[in-house]
Each structure stands twice: as structure tokens, then as C-alpha cells.
C-alpha positions in Angstrom: 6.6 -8.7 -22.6 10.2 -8.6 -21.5 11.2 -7.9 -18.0 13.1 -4.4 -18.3 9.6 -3.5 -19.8 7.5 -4.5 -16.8 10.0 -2.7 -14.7 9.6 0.2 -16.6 6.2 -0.1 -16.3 6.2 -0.9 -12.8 8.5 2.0 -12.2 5.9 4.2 -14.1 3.0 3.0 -11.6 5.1 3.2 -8.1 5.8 6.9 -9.2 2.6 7.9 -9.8 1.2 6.1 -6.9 3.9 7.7 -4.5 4.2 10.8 -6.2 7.9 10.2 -6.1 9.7 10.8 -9.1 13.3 9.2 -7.9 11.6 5.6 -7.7 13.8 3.3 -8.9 13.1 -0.6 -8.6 14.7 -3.7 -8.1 14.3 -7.5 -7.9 15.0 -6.8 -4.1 12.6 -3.3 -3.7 10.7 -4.3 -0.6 7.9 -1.7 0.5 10.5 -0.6 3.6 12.5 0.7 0.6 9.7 3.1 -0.2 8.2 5.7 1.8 4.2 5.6 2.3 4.1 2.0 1.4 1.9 1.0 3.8 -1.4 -1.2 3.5 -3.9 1.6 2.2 -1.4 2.7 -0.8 -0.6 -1.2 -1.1 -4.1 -1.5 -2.5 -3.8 1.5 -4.5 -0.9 0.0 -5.9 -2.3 -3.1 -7.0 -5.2 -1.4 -8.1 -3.0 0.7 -10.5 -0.8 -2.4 -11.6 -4.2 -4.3 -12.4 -5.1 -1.2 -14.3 -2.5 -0.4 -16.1 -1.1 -3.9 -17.2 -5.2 -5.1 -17.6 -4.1 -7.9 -15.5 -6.3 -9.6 -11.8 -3.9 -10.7 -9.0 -5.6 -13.3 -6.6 -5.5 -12.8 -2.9 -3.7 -16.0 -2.9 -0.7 -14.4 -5.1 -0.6 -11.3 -2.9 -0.3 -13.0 0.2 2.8 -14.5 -0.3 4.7 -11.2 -1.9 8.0 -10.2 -0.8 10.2 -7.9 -3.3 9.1 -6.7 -6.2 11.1 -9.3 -8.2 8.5 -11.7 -7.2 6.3 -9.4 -8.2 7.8 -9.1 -11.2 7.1 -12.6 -11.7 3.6 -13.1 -11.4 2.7 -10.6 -14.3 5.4 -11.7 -16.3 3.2 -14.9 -15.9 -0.1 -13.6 -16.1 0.6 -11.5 -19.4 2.0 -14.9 -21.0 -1.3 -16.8 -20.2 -2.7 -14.0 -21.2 -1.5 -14.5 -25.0 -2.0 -18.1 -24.2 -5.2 -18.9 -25.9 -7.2 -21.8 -23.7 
């Protein structure tokens, strides 16, 4: 999955989550960027990217989140493995 496409996804999912239609994110999106990103809509957030993409973040990989390009990141990693047969 190419990156433009996560972000489109991503985009897609922060919206919805938000309900704000003028989202628009970047490597450097940071949840001060956003208004109502606080813990409780953090979670709905994940939720919704786990969801959507069919993908599980660990705690561990959550922890240590500071933009959304790192974000970015760990599903463009999880949905390779995901291809990745073991």
C-alpha cells in the first residue's frame, strides 16, 4: 500500500472521527494540530484505524507515537507483514 494511500485513508478516519471535514494531514500532524484530540477520541481513533485498515497496534507501538508520520509508519509496516506470508 503506498503512502499517499494510507494518508488518504488516514485522512478519511481522522474526519469521521472528528467530524471535521477540513482535516488535512501531515508527516508532522501532532494531535495539538487537531481539535478534540484528547485521550478518549485517541482511542476512538485507533479503534477506527484498526478497523478500517484490519490492522492491531500494540500498546508498545502507541506509547512511543509522536506525529502522524510515525504513524504512518507502523501501518505501512504492519500491512507489509501482513502480505508477508510466515
Amino acid at each position: 500500500m503506498a503512502n499517499d494511500h494510507i494518508y488518504r485513508q488516514l485522512e478519511e478516519i481522522f474526519r469521521d472521527v472528528f467530524d471535521d471535514d477540513s482535516i488535512t494531514l501531515t508527516p508532522e500532524t501532532t494531535a495539538s494540530d487537531i481539535d478534540g484530540w484528547d485521550s478518549v477520541a485517541h482511542v476512538d481513533l485507533i479503534v477506527s484505524i484498526e478497523t478500517r485498515l484490519k490492522i492491531k497496534f500494540k500498546t508498545s507501538e502507541l506509547g512511543n507515537l509522536h506525529n502522524v508520520g510515525q504513524l504512518v509508519g507502523i501501518i505501512e509496516y504492519k500491512l507489509e507483514n501482513a502480505r508477508t506470508p510466515a
